[in-house]
DSSP file (Angstrom, degrees, kcal/mol; ACC not computed):
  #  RESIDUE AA STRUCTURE BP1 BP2  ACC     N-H-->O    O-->H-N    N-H-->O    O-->H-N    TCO  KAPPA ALPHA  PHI   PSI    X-CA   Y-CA   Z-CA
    1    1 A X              0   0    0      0, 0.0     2,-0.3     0, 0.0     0, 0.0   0.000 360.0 360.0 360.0 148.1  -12.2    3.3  -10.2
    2    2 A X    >>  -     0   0    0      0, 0.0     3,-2.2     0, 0.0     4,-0.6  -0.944 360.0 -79.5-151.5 142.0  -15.4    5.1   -9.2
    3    3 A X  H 3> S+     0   0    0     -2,-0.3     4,-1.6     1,-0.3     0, 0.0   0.440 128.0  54.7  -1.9 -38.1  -16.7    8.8   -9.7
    4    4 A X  H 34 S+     0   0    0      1,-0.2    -1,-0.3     2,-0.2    61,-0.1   0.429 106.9  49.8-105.2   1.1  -14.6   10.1   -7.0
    5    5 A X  H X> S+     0   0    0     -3,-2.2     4,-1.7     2,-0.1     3,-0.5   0.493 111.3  49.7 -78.7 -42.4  -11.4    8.7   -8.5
    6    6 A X  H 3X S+     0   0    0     -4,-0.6     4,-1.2     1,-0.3     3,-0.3   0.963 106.5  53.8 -72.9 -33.0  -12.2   10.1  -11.9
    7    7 A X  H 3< S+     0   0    0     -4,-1.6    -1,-0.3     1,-0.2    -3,-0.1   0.645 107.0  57.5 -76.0 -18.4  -12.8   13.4  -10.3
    8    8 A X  H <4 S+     0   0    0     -3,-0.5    -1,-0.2     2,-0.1    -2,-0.2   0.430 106.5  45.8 -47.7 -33.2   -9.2   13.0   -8.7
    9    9 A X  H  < S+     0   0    0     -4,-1.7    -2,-0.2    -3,-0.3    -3,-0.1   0.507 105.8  58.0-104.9  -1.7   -7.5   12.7  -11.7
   10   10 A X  S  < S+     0   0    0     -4,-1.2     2,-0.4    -5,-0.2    -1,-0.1   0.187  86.8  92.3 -83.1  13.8   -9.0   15.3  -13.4
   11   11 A X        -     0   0    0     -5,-0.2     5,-0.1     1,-0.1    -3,-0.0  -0.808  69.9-144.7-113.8 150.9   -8.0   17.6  -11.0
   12   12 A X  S    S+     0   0    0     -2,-0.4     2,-0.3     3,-0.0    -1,-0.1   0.612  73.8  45.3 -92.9 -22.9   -4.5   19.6  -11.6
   13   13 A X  S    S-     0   0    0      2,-0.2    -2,-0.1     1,-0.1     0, 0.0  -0.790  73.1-124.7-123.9 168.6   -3.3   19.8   -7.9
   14   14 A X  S    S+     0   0    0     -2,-0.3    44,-2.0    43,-0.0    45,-0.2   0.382 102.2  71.1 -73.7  -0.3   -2.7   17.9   -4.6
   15   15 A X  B     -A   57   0A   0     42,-0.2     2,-0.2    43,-0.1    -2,-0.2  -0.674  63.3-167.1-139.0 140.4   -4.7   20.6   -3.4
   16   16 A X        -     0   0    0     40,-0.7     2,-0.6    -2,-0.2     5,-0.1  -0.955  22.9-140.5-111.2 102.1   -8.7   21.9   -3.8
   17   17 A X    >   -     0   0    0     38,-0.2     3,-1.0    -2,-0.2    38,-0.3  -0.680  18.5-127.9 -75.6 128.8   -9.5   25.4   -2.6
   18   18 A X  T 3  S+     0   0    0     36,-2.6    17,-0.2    -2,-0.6    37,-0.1   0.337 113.0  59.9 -76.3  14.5  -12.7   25.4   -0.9
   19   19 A X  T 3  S+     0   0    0     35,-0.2    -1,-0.4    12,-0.1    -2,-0.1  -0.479 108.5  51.6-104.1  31.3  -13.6   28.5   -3.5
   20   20 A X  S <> S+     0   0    0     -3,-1.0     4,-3.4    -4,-0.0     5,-0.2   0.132  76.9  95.9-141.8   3.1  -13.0   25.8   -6.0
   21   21 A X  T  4 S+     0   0    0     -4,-0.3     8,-0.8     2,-0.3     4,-0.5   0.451  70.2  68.0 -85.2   0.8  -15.0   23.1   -5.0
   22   22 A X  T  4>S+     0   0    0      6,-0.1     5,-5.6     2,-0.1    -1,-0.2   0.709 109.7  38.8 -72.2 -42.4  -17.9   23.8   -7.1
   23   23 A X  T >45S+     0   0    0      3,-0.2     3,-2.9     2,-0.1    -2,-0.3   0.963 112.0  58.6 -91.3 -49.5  -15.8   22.9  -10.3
   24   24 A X  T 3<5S+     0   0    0     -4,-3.4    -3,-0.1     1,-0.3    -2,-0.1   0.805 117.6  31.0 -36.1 -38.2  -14.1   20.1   -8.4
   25   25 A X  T > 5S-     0   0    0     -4,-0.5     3,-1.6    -5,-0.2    -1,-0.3   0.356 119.1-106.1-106.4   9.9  -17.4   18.3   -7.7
   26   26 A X  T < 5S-     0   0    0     -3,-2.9    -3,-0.2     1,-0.2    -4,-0.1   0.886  80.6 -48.9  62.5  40.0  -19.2   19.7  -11.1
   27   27 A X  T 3 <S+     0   0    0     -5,-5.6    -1,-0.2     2,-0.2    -5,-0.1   0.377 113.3 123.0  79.8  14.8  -21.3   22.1   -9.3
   28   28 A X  S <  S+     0   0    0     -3,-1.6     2,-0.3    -6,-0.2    -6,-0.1   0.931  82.5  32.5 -52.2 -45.1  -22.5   18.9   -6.5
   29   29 A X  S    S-     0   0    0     -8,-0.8     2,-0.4     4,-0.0    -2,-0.2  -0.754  77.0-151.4-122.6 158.5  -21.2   21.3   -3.4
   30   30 A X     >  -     0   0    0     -2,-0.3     4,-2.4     1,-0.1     5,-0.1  -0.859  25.5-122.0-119.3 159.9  -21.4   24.8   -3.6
   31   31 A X  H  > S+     0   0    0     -2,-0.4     4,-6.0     1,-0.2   -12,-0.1   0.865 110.7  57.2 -67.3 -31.1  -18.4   26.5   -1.4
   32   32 A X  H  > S+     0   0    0      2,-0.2     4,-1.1     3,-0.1    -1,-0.2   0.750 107.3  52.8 -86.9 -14.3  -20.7   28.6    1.2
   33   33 A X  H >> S+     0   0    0      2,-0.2     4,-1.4     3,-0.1     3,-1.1   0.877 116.2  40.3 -82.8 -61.7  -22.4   25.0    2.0
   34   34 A X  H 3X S+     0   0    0     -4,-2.4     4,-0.7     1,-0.3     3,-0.4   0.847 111.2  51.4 -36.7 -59.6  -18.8   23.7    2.7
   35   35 A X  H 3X S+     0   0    0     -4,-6.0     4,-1.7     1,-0.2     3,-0.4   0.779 113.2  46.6 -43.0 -48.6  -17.9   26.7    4.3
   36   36 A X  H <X S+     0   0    0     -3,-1.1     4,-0.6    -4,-1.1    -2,-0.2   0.842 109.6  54.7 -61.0 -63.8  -21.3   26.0    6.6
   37   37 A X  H  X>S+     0   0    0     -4,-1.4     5,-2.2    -3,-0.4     6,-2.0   0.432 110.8  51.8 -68.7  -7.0  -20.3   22.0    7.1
   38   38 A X  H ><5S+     0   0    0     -4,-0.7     3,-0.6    -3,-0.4    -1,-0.3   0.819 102.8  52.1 -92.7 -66.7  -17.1   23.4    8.5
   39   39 A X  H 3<5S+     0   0    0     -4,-1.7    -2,-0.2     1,-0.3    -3,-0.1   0.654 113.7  43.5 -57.8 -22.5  -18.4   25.6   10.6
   40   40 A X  H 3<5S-     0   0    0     -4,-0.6    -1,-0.3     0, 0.0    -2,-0.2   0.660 115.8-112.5 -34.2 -63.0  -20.5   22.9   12.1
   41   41 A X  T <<5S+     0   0    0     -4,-0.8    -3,-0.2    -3,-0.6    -2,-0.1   0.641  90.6 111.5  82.7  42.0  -17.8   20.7   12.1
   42   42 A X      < +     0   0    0     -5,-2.2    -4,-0.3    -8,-0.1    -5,-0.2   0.114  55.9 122.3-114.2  10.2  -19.1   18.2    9.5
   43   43 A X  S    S-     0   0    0     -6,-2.0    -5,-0.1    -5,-0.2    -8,-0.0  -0.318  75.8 -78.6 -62.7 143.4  -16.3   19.5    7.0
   44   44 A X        -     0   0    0     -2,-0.1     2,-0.2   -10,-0.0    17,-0.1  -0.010  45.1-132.3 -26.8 135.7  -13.4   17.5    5.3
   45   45 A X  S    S+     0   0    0     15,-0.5    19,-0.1     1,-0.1    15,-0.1  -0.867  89.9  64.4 -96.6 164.3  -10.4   16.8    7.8
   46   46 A X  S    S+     0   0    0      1,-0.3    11,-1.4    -2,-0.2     2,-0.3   0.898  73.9 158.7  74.0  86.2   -7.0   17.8    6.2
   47   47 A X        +     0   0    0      9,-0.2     2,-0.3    -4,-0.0    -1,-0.3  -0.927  14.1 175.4-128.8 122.5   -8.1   21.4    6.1
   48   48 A X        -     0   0    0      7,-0.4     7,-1.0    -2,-0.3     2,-0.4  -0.860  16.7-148.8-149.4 168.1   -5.3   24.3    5.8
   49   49 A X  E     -B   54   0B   0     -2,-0.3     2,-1.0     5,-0.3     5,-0.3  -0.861   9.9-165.7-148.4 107.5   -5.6   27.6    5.5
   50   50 A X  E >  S-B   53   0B   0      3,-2.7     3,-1.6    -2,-0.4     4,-0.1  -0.756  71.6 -58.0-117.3 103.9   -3.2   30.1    3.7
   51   51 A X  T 3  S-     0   0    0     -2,-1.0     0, 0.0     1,-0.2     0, 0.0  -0.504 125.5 -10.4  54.7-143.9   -4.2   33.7    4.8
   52   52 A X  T 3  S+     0   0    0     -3,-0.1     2,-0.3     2,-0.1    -1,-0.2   0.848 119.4 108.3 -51.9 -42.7   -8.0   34.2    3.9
   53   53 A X  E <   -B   50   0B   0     -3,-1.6    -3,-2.7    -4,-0.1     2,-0.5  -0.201  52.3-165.0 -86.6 125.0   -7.8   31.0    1.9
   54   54 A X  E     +B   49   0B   0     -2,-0.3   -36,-2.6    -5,-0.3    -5,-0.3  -0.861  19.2 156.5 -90.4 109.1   -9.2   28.1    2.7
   55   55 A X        -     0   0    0     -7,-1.0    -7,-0.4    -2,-0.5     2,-0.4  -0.471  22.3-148.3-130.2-163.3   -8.0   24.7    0.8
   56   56 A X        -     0   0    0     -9,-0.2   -40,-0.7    -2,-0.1     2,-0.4  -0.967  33.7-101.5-165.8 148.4   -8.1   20.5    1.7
   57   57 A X  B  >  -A   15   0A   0    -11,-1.4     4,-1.7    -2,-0.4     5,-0.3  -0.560  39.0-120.0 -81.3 153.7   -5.7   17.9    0.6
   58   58 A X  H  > S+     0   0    0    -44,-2.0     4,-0.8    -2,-0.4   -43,-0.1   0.578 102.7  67.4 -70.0  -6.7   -7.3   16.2   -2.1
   59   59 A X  H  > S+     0   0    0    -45,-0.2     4,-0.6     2,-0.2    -1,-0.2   0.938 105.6  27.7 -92.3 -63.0   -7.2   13.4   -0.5
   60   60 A X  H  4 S+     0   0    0      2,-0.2   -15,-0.5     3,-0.2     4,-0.4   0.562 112.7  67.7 -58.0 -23.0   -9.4   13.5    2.4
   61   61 A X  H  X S+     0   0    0     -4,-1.7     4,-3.1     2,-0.2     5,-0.3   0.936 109.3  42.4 -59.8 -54.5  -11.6   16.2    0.3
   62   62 A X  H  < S+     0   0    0     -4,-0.8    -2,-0.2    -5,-0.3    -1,-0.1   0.617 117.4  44.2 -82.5 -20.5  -12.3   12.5   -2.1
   63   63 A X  T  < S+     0   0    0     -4,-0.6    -1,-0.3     2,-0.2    -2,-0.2   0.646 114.9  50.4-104.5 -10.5  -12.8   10.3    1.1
   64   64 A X  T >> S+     0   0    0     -4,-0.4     4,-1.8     2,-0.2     3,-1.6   0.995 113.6  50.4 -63.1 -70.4  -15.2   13.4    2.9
   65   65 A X  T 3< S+     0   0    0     -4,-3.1     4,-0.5     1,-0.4    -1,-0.2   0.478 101.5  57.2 -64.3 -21.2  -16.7   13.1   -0.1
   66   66 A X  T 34 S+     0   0    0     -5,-0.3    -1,-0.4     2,-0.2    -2,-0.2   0.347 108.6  46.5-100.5  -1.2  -17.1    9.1   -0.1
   67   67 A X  T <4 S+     0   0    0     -3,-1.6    -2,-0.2     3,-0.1    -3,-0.1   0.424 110.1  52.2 -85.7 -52.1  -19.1    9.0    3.1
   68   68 A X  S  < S+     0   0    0     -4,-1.8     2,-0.4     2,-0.0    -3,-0.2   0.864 106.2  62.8 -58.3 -32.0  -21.8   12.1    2.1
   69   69 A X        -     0   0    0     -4,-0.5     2,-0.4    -5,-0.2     0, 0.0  -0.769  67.8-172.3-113.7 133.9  -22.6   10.5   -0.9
   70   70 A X        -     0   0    0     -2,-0.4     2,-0.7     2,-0.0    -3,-0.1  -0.926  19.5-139.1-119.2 160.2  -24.2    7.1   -1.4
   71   71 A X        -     0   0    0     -2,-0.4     4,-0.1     2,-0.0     2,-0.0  -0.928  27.4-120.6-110.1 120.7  -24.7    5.4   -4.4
   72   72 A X    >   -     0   0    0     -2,-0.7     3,-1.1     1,-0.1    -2,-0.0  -0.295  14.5-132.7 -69.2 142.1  -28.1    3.8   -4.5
   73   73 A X  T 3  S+     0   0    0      1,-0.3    -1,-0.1     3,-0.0    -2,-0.0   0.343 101.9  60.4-100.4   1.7  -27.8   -0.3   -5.0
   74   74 A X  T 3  S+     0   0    0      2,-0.0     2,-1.4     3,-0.0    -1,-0.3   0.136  72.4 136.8-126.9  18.0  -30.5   -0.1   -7.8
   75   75 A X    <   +     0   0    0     -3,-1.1     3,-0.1     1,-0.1    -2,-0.0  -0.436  26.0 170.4 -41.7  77.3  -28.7    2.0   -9.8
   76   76 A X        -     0   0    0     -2,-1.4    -1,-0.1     1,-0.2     2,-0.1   0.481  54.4 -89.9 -99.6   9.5  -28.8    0.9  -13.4
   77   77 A X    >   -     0   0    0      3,-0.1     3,-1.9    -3,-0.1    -1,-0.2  -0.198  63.1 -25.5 121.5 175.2  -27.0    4.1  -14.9
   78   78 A X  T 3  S+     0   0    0      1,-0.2     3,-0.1    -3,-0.1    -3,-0.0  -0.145 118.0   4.5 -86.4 157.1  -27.6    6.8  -15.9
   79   79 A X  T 3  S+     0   0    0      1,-0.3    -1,-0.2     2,-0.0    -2,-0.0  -0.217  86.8 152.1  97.1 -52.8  -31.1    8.4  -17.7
   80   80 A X    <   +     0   0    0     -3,-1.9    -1,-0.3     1,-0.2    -3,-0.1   0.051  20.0 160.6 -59.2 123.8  -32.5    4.6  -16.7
   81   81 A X        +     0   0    0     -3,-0.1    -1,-0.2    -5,-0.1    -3,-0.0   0.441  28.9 137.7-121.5 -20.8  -36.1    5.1  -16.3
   82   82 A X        -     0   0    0      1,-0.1     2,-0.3     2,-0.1    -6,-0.1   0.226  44.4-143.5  -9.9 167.1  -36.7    0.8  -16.8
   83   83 A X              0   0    0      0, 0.0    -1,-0.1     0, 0.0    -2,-0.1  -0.900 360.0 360.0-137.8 106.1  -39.2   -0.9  -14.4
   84   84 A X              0   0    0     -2,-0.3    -2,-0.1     0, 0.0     0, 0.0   0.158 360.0 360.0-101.0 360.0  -38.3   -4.5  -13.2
């Protein structure tokens, strides 16, 4: 399970409203840069829209989210200031 699992089962719906994505990702994306990557057309796919409102299945949100982010291979957690 990895960061982007945990943040999937913390989450209460099948569903992220792109006005909610600040708390989803613990303030990593702000909504008006998603909105932006959308507009572009670097946004999550499974994208819906209900009136004004803009959401993503959670699913595709968490695999969007799993290509933008890399996790650096010399990671040794977090706080680690060590020197090898």
């Amino acid at each position: 399970m990895d960061i982007f699992d945990k943040m999937k089962d913390h989450w209460p719906s099948a569903a992220v409203a792109q006005t909610s994505v600040g708390d989803f990702t613990g303030g990593l994306i702000n909504p008006r840069t998603l909105a932006n990557l959308n507009s572009l057309g670097q946004g999550p796919n499974g994208k819906y829209r209900l009136g004004r409102t803009v959401f993503y299945d959670i699913d595709f949100f968490v695999v969007w989210m799993r290509d933008r982010f890399n996790q650096t291979s010399n990671d040794t957690g977090c706080g680690s200031n060590e020197r090898t």
